[in-house]
C-alpha positions, 0 to 999 in steps of 0.5 A: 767080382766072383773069384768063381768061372766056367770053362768059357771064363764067364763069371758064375755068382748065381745058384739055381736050386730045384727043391722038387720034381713035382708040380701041381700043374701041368702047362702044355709047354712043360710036361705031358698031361700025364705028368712025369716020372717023379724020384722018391723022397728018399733020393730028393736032397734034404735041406741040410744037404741044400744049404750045405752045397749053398754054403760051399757055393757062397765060399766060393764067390756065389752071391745069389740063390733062385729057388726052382721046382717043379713048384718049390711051394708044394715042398713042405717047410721051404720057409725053414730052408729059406731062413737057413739060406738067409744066414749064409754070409756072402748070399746077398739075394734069394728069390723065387720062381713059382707059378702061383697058386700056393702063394698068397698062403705062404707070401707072408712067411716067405718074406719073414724067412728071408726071401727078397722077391718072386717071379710068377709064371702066368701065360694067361689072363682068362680063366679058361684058357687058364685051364687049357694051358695048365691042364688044372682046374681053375685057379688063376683068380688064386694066382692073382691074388697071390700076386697083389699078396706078393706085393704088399707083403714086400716081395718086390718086384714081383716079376710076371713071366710070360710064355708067349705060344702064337695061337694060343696067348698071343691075343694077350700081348697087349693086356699083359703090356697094359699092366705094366702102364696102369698095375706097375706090373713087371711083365717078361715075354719069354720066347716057346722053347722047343717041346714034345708034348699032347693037347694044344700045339703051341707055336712060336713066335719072336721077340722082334714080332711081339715087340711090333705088335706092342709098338699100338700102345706106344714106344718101347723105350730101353731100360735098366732091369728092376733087380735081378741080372737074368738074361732079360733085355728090359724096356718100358712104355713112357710113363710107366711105372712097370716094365716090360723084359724079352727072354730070348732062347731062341732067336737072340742066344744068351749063352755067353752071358751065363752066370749061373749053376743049377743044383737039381732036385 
């Protein structure tokens, strides 16, 4: 047990860090289409400054790092941050979130540094609504094959977050499900958070709903989370390989189980 806790006593053994404010997409629910006023490189924190903040951390009971942007892949050198992560004594885990489209082209070296897995951010399996969604041109065929890249290279369980949007998404509930029964996909349907943004207007549905509309390809039956000890609640379809977590911000709060810190960019 971390000898480390917040002011409501809840344990705290988790560290998020944002290496960047940049992002080479531009999702609907996340920022406007024209971006977002970015800090200059001189006020970014440099990697040593990184593991430094990562090193005091770990003295004090933190045992696992997530590395977070914007997109962290855009950031050059991560892989070097990384390995400098990796020799910190008490880290036991380093993982990452990106939305894809750097990834087969770093996946490899990602994994010798020292990273242990990933979760990619994937809303859509269309290549057009792809764009629509992300406001970028169209690289979902990259995001794939960065997750099958991913994968062999041994960055498991390559976890798939979701951001389901009714009206927009929702109509892919069940082929993302699929993927878990024949792919062993890990797929995690994430509850729209509130937003203020152009373009399409997302709107949100719950949990409880996208769990009935996936009851058509069977019974959801409850179950203990790959890796990782995020706030996802985790079940799987009966002889899948592959599983299937709700994020629940808004209709089921997880405050209380909060055990992490977040290092911004």
């Amino acid at each position: 047990m971390t000898g480390l806790s917040d002011s409501f006593h809840r344990p705290i053994n988790y560290l998020r860090i944002s290496v960047t404010d940049r992002c080479n997409l531009r999702c609907v629910y996340c920022m406007p289409a024209e971006g977002v006023s970015l800090m200059s490189h001189n006020d970014i924190l440099r990697y040593e400054e990184i593991y430094t903040v990562a090193r005091a951390a770990a003295e004090l009971g933190i045992e696992k790092i997530r590395l977070t942007g914007g997109e962290p892949l855009v950031r050059s050198g991560l892989t070097q941050l990384i390995q400098m992560l990796a020799q910190i004594e008490g880290i036991d885990d380093i993982s990452l979130t990106t939305n894809g489209v750097l990834l087969g082209r770093y996946a490899a070296e990602l994994k010798s540094a020292g990273l242990r897995r990933v979760n990619v951010s994937l809303d859509t399996l269309k290549p057009d609504r792809f764009e629509l969604i992300t406001r970028r041109g169209n690289s979902l065929d990259g995001v794939l094959a960065g997750i099958e890249v991913a994968r062999s290279v041994g960055l498991n369980p390559v976890k798939i977050n979701v951001v389901v949007m009714s009206g927009v998404n929702d109509d892919e509930l069940l082929d993302f499900a699929a993927k878990t029964i024949n792919e062993e996909w890990h797929v995690r349907f994430i509850e729209l958070m509130p937003f203020v943004g152009g373009g399409i207007t997302p709107r949100f549905i719950s949990a409880s709903e996208m769990r009935q509309r996936l009851e058509q390809l069977g019974e959801l039956e409850p179950c203990l989370p790959t890796a990782g000890n995020g706030p996802a609640k985790y079940f799987r379809f009966p002889q899948a390989r592959g599983t299937i977590g709700f994020i629940t911000p808004i209709s089921e709060h997880f405050c209380f189980d909060c055990n992490r810190i977040r290092l911004t960019a």
